[in-house]
N, C-alpha and C positions, 0 to 999 in steps of 0.2 A: 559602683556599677548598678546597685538596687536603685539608687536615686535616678539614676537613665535611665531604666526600662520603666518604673512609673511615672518621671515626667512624659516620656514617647507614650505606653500606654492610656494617660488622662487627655493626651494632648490629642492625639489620633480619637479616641471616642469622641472626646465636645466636640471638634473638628467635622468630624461625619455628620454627629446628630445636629448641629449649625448647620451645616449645608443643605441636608435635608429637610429642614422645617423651613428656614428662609431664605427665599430669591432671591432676597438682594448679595452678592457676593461679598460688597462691604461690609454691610450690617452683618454676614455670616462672618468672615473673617474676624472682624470685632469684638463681637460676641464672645466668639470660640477663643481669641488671646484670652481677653479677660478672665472668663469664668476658668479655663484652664488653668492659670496660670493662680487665681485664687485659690482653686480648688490643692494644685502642687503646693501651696506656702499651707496651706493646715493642714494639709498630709504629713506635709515637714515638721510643722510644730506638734503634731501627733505624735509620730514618730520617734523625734529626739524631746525630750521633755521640755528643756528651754529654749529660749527661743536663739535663734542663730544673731551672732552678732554682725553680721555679715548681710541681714536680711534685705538690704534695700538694694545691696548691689546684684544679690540673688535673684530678686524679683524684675530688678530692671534686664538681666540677662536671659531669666525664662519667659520676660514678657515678647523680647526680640525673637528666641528661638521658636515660642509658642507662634509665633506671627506668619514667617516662614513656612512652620506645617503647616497651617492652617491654610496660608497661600499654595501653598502644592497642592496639598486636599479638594481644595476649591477649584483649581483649574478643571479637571475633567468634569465636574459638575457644573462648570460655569460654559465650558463648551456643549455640553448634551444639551442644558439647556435651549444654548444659541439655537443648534442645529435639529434641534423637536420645534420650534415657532416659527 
C-alpha cells in the first residue's frame, strides 16, 4: 500500500509540473511517463536494498499506469489551453 501512494504521489507531481512547463500535450505526457516512472524504480531500489527481480515487468506496468495519469492530468490542461486561444 506504501508502494501506491508513492507511485500516485511521484506520478501526480511530474504530471502537474510537465503540463505546466510544456504545451505540447504529447511531449508533456512523455515526459511525465518517463521521468515518473524513473524516478518510482530508484525510490524502489532505495527503498528495498536489492534490486527487485521482477524489475522489468515492474517498470513496464508503472510505465502504462504512469501514462494514463498523466493522460488524465493532461486533459483539463490541454482543454484550458484550447479554449484561452
Amino acid at each position: 500500500m506504501v508502494g501506491l501512494s508513492v507511485f500516485l504521489s511521484i506520478t501526480l507531481v511530474c504530471s502537474v509540473i510537465a503540463h505546466i512547463y510544456l504545451k505540447n500535450i504529447t511531449w508533456a505526457i512523455g515526459i511525465s511517463t518517463l521521468v515518473s516512472t524513473l524516478i518510482f524504480q530508484i525510490a524502489n531500489l532505495v527503498m528495498n536494498d536489492n534490486p527487485d527481480p521482477f524489475m522489468g515487468i515492474a517498470v513496464v506496468f508503472s510505465l502504462i499506469y504512469a501514462f494514463f495519469i498523466a493522460l488524465l492530468v493532461g486533459i483539463p490542461f490541454h482543454l484550458y489551453r484550447r479554449n484561452r486561444s
